[in-house]
DRENDO-1510 file (C-alpha; in Angstrom, 1 decimal, always signed):
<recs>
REC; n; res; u; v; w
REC; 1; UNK; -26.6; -66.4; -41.8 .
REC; 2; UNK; -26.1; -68.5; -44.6 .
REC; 3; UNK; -22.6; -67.6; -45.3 .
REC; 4; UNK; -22.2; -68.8; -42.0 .
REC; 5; UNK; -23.8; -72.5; -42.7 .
REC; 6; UNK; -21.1; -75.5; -42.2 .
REC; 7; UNK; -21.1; -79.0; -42.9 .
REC; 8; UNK; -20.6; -80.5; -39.1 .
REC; 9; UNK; -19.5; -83.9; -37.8 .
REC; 10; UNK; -20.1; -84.4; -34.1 .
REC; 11; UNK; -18.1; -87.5; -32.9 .
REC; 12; UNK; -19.8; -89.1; -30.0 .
REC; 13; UNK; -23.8; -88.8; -29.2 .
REC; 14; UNK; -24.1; -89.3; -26.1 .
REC; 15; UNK; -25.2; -86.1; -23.2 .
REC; 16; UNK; -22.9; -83.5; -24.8 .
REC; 17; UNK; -22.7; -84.6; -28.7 .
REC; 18; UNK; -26.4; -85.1; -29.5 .
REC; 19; UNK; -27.5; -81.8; -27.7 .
REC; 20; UNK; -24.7; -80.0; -29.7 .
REC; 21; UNK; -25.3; -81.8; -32.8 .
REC; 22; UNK; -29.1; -80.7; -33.0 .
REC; 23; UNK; -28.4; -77.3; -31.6 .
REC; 24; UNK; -26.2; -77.0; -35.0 .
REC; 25; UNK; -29.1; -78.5; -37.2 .
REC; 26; UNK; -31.5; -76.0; -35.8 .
REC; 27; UNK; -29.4; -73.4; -37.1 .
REC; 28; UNK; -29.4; -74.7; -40.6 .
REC; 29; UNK; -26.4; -76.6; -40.5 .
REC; 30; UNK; -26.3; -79.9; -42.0 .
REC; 31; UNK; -24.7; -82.4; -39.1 .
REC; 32; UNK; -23.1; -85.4; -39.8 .
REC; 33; UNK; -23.4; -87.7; -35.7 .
REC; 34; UNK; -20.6; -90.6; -35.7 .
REC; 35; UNK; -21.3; -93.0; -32.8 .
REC; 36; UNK; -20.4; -96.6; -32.6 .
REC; 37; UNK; -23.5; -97.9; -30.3 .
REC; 38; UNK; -25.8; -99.5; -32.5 .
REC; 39; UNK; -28.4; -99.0; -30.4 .
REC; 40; UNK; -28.3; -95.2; -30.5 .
REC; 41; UNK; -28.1; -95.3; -33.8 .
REC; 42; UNK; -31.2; -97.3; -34.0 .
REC; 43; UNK; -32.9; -95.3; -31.4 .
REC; 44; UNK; -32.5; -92.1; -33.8 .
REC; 45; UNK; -33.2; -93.7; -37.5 .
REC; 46; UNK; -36.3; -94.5; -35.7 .
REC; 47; UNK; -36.9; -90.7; -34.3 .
REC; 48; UNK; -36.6; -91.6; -30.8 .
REC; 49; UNK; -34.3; -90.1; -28.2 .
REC; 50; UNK; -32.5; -92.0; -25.5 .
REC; 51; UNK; -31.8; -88.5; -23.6 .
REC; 52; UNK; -34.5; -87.5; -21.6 .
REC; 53; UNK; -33.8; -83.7; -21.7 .
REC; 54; UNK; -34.4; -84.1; -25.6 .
REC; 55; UNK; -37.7; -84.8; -26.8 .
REC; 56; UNK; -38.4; -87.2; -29.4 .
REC; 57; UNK; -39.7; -85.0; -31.7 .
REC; 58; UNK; -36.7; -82.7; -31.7 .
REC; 59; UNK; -34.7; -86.0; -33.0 .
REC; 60; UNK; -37.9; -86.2; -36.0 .
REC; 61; UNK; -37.7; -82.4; -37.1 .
REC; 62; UNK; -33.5; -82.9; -37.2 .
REC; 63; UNK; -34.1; -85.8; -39.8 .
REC; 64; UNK; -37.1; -84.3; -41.6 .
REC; 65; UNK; -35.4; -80.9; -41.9 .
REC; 66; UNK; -33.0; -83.6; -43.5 .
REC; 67; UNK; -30.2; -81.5; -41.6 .
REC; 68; UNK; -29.2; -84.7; -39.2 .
REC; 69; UNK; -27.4; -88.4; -40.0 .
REC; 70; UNK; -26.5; -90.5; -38.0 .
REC; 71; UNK; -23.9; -93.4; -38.8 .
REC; 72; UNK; -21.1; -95.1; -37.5 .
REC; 73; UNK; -19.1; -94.7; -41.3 .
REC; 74; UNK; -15.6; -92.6; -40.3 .
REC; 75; UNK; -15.1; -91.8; -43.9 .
REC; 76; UNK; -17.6; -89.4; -43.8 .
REC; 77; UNK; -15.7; -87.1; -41.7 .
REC; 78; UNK; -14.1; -86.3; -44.6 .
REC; 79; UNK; -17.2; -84.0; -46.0 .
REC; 80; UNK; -17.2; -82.3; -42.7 .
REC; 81; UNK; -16.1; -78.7; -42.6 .
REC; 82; UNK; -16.4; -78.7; -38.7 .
REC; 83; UNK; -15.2; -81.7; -36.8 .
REC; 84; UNK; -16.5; -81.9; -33.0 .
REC; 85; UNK; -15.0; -84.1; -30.5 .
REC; 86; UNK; -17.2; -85.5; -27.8 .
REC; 87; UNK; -16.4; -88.9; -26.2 .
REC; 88; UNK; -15.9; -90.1; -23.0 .
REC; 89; UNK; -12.6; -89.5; -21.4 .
REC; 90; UNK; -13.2; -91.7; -18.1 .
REC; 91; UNK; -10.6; -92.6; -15.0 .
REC; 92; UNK; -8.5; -95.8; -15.5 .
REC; 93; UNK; -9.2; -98.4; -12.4 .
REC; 94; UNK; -5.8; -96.3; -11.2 .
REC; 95; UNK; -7.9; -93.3; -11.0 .
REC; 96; UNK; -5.3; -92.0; -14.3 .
REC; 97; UNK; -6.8; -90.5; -17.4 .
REC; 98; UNK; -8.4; -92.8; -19.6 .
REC; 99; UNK; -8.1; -91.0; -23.2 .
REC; 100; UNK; -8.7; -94.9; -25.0 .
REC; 101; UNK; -11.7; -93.0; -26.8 .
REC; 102; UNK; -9.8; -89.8; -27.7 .
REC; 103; UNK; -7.4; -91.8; -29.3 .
REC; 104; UNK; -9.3; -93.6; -31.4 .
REC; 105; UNK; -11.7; -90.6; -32.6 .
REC; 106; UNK; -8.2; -88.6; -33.3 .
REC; 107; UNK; -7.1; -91.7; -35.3 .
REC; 108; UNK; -10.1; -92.1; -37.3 .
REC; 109; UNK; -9.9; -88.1; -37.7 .
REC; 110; UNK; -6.7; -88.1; -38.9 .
REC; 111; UNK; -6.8; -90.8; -41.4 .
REC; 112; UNK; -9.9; -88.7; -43.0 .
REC; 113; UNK; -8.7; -85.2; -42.6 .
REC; 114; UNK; -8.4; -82.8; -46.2 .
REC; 115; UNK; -7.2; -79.0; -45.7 .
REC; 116; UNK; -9.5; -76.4; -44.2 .
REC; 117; UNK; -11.2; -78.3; -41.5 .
REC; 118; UNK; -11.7; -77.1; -38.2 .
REC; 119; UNK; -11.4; -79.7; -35.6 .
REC; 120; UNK; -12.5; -79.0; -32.3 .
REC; 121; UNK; -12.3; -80.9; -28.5 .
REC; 122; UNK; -15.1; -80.8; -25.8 .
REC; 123; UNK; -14.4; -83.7; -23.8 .
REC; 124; UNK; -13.2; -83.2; -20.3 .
REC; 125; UNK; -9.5; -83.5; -20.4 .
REC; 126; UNK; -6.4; -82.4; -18.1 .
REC; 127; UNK; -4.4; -79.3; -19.6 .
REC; 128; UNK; -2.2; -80.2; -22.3 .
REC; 129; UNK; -4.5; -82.7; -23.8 .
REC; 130; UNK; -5.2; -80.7; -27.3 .
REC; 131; UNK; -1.7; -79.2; -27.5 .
REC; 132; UNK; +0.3; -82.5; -26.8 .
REC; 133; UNK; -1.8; -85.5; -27.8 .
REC; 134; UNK; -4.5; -84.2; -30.3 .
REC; 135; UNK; -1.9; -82.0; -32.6 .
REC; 136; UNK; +1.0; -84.5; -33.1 .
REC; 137; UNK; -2.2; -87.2; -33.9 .
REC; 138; UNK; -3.5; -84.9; -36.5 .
REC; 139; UNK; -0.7; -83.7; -38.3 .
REC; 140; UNK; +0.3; -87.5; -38.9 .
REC; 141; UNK; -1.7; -86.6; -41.8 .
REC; 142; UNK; +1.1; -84.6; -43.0 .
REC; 143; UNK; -1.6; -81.8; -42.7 .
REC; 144; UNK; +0.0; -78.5; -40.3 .
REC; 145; UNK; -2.0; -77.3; -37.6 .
REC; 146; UNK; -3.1; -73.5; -38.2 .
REC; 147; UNK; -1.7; -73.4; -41.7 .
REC; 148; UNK; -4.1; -76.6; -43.4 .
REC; 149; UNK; -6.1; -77.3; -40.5 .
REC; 150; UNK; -7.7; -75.8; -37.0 .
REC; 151; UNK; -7.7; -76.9; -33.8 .
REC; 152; UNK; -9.2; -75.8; -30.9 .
REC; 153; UNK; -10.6; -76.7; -27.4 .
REC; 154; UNK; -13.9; -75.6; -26.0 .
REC; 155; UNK; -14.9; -77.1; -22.5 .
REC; 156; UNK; -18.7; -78.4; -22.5 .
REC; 157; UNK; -20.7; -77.1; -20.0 .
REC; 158; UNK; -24.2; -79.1; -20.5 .
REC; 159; UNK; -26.0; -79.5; -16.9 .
REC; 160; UNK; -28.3; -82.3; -17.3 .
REC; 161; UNK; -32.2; -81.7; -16.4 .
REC; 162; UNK; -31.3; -77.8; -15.6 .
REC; 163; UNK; -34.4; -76.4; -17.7 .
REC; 164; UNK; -33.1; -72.6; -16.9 .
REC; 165; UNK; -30.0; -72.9; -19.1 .
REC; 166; UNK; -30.7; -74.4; -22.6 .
REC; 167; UNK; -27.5; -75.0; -24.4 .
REC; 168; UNK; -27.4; -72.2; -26.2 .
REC; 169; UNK; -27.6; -69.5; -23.7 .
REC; 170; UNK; -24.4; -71.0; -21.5 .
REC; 171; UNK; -21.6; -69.2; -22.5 .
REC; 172; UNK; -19.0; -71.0; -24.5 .
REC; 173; UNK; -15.8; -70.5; -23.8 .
REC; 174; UNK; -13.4; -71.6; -26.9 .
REC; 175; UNK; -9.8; -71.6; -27.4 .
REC; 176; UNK; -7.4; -72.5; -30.2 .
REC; 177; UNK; -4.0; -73.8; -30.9 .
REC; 178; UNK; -2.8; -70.7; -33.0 .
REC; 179; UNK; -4.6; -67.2; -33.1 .
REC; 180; UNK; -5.7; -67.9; -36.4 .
REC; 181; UNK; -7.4; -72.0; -34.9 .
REC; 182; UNK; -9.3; -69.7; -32.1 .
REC; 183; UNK; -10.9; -67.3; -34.9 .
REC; 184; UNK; -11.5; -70.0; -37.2 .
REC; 185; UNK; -13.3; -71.9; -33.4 .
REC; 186; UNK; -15.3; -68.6; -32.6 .
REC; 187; UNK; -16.7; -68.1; -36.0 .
REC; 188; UNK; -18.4; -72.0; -35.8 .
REC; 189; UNK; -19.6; -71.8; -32.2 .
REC; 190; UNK; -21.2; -68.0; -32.3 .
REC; 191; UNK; -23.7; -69.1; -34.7 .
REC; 192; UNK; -25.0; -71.4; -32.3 .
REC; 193; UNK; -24.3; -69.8; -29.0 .
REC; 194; UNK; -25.4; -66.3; -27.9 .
REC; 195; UNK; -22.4; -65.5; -25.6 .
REC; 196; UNK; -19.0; -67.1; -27.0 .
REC; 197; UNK; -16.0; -66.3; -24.6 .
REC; 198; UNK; -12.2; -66.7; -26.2 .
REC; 199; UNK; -9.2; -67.0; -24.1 .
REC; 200; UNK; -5.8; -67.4; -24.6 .
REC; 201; UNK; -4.7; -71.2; -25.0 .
REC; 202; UNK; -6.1; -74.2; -25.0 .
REC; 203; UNK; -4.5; -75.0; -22.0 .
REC; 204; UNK; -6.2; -72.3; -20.4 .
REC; 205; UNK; -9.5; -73.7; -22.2 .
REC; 206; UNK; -8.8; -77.3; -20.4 .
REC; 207; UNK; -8.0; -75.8; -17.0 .
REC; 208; UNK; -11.2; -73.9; -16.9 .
REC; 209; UNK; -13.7; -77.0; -17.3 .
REC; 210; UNK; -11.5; -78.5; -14.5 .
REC; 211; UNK; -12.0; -75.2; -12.6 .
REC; 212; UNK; -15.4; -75.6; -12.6 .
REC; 213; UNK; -15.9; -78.9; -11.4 .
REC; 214; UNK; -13.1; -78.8; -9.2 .
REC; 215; UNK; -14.4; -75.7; -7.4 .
REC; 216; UNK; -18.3; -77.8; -6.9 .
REC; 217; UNK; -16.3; -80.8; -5.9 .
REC; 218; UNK; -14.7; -79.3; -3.2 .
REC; 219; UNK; -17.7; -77.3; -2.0 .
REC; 220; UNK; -19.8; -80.3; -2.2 .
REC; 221; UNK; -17.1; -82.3; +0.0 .
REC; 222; UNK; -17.0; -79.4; +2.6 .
REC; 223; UNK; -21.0; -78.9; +2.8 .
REC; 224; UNK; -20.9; -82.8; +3.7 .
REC; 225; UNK; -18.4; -82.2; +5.9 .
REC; 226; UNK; -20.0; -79.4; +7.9 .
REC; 227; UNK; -23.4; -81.6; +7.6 .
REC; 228; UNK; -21.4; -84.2; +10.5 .
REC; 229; UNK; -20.3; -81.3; +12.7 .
REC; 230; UNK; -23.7; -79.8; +12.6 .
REC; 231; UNK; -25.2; -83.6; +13.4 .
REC; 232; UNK; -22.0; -83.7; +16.4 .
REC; 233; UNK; -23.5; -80.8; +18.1 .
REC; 234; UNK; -26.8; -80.9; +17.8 .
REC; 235; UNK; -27.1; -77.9; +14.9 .
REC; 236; UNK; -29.9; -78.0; +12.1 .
REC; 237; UNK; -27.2; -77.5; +8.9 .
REC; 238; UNK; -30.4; -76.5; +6.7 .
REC; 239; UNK; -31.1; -74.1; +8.7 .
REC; 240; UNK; -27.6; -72.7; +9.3 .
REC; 241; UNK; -27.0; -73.0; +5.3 .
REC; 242; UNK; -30.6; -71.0; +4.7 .
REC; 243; UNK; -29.5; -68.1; +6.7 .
REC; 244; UNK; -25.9; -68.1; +5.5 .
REC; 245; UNK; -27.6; -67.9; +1.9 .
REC; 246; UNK; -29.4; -64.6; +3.2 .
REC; 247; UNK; -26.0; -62.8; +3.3 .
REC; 248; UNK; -26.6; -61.1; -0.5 .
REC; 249; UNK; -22.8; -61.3; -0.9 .
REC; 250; UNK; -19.9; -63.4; -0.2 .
REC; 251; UNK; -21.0; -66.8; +0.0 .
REC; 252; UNK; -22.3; -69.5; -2.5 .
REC; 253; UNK; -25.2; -72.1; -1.1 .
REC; 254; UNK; -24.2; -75.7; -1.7 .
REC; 255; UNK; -26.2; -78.4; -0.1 .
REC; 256; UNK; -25.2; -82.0; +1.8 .
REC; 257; UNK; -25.9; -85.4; +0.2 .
REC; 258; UNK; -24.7; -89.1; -0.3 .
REC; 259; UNK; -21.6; -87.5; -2.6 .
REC; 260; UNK; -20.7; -86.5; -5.8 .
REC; 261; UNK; -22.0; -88.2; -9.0 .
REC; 262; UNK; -22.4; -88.0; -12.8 .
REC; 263; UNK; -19.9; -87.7; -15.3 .
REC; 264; UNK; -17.7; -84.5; -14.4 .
REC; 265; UNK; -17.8; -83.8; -10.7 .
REC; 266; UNK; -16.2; -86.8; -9.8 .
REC; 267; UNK; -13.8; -87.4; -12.6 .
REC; 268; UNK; -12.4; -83.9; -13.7 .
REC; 269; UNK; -10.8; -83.2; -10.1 .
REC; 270; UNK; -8.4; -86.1; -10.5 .
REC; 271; UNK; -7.6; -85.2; -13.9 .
REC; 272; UNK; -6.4; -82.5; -12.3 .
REC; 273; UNK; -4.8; -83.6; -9.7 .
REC; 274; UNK; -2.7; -86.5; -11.8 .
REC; 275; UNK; -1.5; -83.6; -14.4 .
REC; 276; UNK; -0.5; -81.6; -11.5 .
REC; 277; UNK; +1.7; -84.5; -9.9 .
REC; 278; UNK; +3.5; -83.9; -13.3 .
REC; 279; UNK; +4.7; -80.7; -12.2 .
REC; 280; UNK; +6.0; -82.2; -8.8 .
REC; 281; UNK; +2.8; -80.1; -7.7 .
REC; 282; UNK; -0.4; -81.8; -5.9 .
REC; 283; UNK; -3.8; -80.2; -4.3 .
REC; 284; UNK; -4.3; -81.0; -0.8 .
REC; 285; UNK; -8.2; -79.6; -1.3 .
REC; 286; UNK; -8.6; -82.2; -4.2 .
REC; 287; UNK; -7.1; -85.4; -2.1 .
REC; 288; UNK; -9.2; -84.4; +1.2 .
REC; 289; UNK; -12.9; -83.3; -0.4 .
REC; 290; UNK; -12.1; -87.0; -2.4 .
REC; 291; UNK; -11.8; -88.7; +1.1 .
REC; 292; UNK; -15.0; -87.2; +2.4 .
REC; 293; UNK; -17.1; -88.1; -0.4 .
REC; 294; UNK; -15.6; -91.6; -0.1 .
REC; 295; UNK; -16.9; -91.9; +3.1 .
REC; 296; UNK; -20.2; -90.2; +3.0 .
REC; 297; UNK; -22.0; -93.8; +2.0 .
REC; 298; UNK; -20.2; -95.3; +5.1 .
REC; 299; UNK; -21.8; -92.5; +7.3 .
REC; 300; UNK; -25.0; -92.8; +5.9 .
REC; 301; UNK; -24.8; -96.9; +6.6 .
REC; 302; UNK; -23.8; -96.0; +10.2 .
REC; 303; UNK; -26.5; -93.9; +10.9 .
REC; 304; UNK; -28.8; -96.0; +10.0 .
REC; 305; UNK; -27.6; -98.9; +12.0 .
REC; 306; UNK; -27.7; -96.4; +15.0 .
REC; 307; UNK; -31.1; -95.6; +14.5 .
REC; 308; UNK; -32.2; -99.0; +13.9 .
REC; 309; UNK; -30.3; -99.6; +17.7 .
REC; 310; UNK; -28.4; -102.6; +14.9 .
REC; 311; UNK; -24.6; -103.9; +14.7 .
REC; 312; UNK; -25.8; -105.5; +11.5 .
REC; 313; UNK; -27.8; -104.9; +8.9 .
REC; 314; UNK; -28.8; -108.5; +7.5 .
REC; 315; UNK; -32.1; -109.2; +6.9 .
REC; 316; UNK; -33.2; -105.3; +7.1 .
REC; 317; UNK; -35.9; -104.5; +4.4 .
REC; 318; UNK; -34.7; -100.8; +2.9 .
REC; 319; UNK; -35.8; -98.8; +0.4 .
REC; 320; UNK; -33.4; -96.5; -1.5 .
REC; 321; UNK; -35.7; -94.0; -3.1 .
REC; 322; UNK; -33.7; -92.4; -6.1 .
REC; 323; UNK; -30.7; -93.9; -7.7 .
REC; 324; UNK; -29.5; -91.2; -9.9 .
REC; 325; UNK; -26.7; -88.9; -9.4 .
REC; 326; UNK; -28.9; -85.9; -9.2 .
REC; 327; UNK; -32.8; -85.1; -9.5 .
REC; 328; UNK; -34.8; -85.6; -12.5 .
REC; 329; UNK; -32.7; -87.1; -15.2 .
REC; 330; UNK; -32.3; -90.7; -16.0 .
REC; 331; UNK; -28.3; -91.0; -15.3 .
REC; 332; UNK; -26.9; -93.1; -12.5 .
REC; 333; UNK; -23.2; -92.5; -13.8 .
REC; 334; UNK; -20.9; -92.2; -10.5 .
REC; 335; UNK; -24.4; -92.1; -8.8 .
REC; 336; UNK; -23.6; -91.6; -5.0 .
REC; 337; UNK; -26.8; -93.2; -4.4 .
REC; 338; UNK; -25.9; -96.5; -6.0 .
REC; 339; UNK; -22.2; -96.3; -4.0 .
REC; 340; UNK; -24.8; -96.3; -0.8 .
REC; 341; UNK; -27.0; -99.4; -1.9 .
REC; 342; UNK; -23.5; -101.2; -2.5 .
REC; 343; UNK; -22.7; -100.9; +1.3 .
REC; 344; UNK; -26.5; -101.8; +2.4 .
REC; 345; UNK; -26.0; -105.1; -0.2 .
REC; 346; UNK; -22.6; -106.0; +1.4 .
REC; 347; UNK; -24.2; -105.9; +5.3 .
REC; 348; UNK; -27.0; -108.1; +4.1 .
REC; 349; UNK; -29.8; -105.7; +4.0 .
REC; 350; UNK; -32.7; -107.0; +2.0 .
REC; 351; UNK; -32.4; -103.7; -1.0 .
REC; 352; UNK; -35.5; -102.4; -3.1 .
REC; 353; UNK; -35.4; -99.2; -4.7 .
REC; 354; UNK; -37.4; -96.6; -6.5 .
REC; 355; UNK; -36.9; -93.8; -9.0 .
REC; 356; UNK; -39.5; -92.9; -11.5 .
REC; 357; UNK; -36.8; -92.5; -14.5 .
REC; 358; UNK; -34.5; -95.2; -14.1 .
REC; 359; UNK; -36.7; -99.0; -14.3 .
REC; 360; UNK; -33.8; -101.1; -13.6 .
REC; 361; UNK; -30.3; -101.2; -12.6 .
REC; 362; UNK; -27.5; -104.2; -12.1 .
REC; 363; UNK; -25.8; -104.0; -8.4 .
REC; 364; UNK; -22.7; -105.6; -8.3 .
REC; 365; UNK; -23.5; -108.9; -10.6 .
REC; 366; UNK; -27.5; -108.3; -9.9 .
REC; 367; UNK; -30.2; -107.1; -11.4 .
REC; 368; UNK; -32.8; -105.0; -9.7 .
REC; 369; UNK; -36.1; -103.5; -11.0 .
REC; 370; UNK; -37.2; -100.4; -9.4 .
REC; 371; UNK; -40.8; -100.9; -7.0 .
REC; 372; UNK; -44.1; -99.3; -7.2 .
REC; 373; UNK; -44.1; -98.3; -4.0 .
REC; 374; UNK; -47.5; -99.7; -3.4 .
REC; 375; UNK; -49.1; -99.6; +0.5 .
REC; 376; UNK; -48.1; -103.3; +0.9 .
REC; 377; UNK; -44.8; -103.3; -0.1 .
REC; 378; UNK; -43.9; -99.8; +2.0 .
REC; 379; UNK; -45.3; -101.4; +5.1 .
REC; 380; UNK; -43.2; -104.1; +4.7 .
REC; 381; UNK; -39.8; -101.9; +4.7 .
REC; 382; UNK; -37.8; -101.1; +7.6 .
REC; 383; UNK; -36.3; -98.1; +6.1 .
REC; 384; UNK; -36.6; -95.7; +3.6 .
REC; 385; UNK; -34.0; -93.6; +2.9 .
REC; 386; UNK; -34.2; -90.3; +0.1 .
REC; 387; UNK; -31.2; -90.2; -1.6 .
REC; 388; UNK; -32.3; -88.0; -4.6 .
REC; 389; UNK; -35.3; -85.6; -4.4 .
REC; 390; UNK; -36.8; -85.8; -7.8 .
REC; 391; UNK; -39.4; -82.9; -7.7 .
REC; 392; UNK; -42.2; -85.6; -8.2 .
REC; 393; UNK; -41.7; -88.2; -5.4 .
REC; 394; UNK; -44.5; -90.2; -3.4 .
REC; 395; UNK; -42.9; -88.8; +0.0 .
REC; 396; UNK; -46.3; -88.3; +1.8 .
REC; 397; UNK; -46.9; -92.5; +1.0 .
REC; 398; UNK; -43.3; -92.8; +2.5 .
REC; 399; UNK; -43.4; -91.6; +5.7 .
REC; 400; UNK; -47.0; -92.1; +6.4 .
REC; 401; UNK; -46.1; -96.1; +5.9 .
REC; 402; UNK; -42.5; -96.7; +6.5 .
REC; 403; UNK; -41.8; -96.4; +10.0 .
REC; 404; UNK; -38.1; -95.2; +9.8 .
REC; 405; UNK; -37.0; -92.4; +6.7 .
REC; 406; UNK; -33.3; -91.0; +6.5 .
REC; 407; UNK; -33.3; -87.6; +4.3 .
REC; 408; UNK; -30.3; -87.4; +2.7 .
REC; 409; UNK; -31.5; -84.2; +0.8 .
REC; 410; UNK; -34.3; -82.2; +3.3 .
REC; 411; UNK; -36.8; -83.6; +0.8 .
REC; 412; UNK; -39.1; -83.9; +3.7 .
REC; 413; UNK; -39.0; -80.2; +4.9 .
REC; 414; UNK; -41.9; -79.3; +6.8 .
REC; 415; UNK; -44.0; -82.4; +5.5 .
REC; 416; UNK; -45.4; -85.0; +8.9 .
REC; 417; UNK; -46.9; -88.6; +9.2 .
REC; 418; UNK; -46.0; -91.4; +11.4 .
REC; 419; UNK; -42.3; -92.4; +10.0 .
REC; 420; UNK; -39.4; -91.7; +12.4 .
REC; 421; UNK; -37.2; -89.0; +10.1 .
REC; 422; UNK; -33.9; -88.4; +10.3 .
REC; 423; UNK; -32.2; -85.7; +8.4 .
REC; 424; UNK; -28.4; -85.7; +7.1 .
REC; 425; UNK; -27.1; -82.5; +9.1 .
REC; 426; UNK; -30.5; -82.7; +10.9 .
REC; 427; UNK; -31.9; -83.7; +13.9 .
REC; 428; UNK; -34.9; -86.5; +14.2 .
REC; 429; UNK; -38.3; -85.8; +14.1 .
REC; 430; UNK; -41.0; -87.8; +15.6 .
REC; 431; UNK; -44.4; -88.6; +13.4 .
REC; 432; UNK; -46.8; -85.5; +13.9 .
</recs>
């Protein structure tokens, strides 16, 4: 394997690069991580990690191994033989692509490139991206793509907290510019990755991650969807979803909840749908699923206030148990959850919250530091409501001191006590 063995900058450490960038270390690869947080930097000098799927001691080995940097220096993407592209590619407050950290990574890249180096995107982009804003940036350099240099796309695919797939056994589909760019791609990501997949274009490449998200985002929107109905008519959606799942063929199991959240799902649908508006083309699926996840918090909020027998909210005393976008990670980015406490702030509900990963969050202008959920303060809440299901939750403390508990998730399945529980897509359930 040593043949194989590249010098590898990975631009961008945050849930994609650092993952990547030790995964090449591990191999034997000496990896050069460009970030320009200070604080991460810190964080990793010092051995620590500030991404709870990585341990801490992973980050040690990586720098002992002396096989891992970390800096915020852009000239040393010049020793690089593999450059890696991973920053954030947010939504503009017009919900258009945001590529203000693409830009400036291809910039820096450019004005450090030398011939032979194999440049490679992972952030989530719209198709197009690579071929018609990351080319014409590099070869300012006066450097031609697939004659001096490479350039490829290959869409990440990291799913925070999921312990089944470790990086390295998701497939990785990779893509280049020329023939000769997608060869050149294949050869640095197999040594890493058991199954590498190469298609066509890079195009292609971009419209897959979209795919994937797209295709959860709307399934997600519809399950929610299906969740009011089965509330309408008096239909246990659970239970309707846990048979439909028993069919061994024909139909994927997605579940209801307070939305969409995290970086991807809720971003990578309207990348797609502003490149398609390019084409004179638009996805009805894409503008309806966003509508019903816009209103899932206002549903939620109205449920409440039914089952409280309230027109307002002020003065209630809730507790939003998890604030995440999805169970046992430490990331409330696009987090549904928070989108729900919003609402209960604006009707004047008196807010606490818990979640065992994240300590504090700021609300609109406010800080808030998460409770301890001891007897008192759960007696003295009007409502709980479980809007993540962590796997390690007090739940049986909940609803055997909180008199009213809506269950966003069917955390409570089959658990009793003396709380009133309402289920989204559920029915109520009286104590025991």
């Amino acid at each position: 394997m040593g043949s194989n063995l590249r010098k590898v900058a990975v631009v961008g450490l945050g849930y994609v690069g650092l993952p990547l960038a030790l995964a090449f270390s591990k191999q034997g690869n000496e990896v050069i991580g460009i970030d320009l947080d200070d604080r991460k930097l810190q964080a990793l000098e010092q051995g620590r990690s500030y991404i709870k799927d990585i341990p801490d001691e992973q980050v040690k080995m990586a720098f002992e191994r002396q096989r891992f940097s970390a800096t915020k220096d852009m000239r040393r993407l010049r020793e690089a033989d593999v450059i890696i592209i991973c920053v954030p590619t947010p939504l503009t407050e017009d919900n258009e692509p945001d590529l203000t950290y693409l830009m400036q990574a291809a910039a820096n890249i450019r004005d450090h490139l030398r011939i032979g180096q194999i440049i490679v995107l992972e952030s989530s982009t719209y198709p197009g991206t690579t071929r018609e804003v990351l080319k014409p940036t590099l070869e300012q350099s006066g450097l031609i793509v697939g004659t001096d240099i490479f350039l490829g796309y290959s869409p990440e695919r990291v799913d925070p907290g999921n312990r089944s797939y470790p990086l390295e056994v998701i497939p990785k589909v990779i893509s280049g510019i020329t023939e000769k760019c997608a060869s050149a791609v294949e050869d640095v990501y197999k040594t890493v990755f058991q199954t590498v997949v190469k298609i066509s274009s890079t195009d292609a490449a971009e419209m897959t991650k979209l795919l994937e998200n797209t295709y959860r985002f709307v399934n997600i929107s519809f399950i929610n969807e299906i969740a009011q109905l089965c509330t309408s008519m008096g239909i246990d959606v659970w239970e309707v979803i846990e048979a439909a799942r028993s069919k061994p063929f024909g139909f994927s199991a997605f579940f209801p909840g307070p939305g969409v959240g995290g970086h991807c799902i809720p971003v990578d649908p309207l990348y797609l749908q502003w490149r398609s508006k390019q084409f004179g083309a638009a996805s009805s699926f894409i503008a309806i699923s966003r509508e019903i996840n816009h209103k899932m918090p206002v549903y939620i909020v109205d449920r409440i206030k039914e089952a409280l027998a309230r027109e307002s909210l002020t003065g209630v005393k809730i507790l939003v148990v998890g604030v995440t976008f999805k169970p046992n990670i430490d990331d409330i980015r696009e987090s549904s959850s928070i989108e729900v406490m919003k609402l209960l702030q604006q009707e004047g509900a008196l807010l606490s919250y818990y979640d065992p990963y994240v300590p504090e969050i700021t609300l609109q202008g406010k800080k808030l530091t998460g409770t301890r959920l001891s007897e008192n303060e759960l007696c003295l809440a009007d409502c709980a409501i479980i809007a993540v299901n962590h796997d390690e939750l007090p739940l049986q403390r909940i609803i055997d001191y909180v008199p009213l508990v809506y269950d966003t998730r069917n955390a409570l399945k089959g658990m009793s006590g003396k709380a009133k529980v309402i289920r989204l897509g559920g029915g109520v359930s009286d104590s025991n």
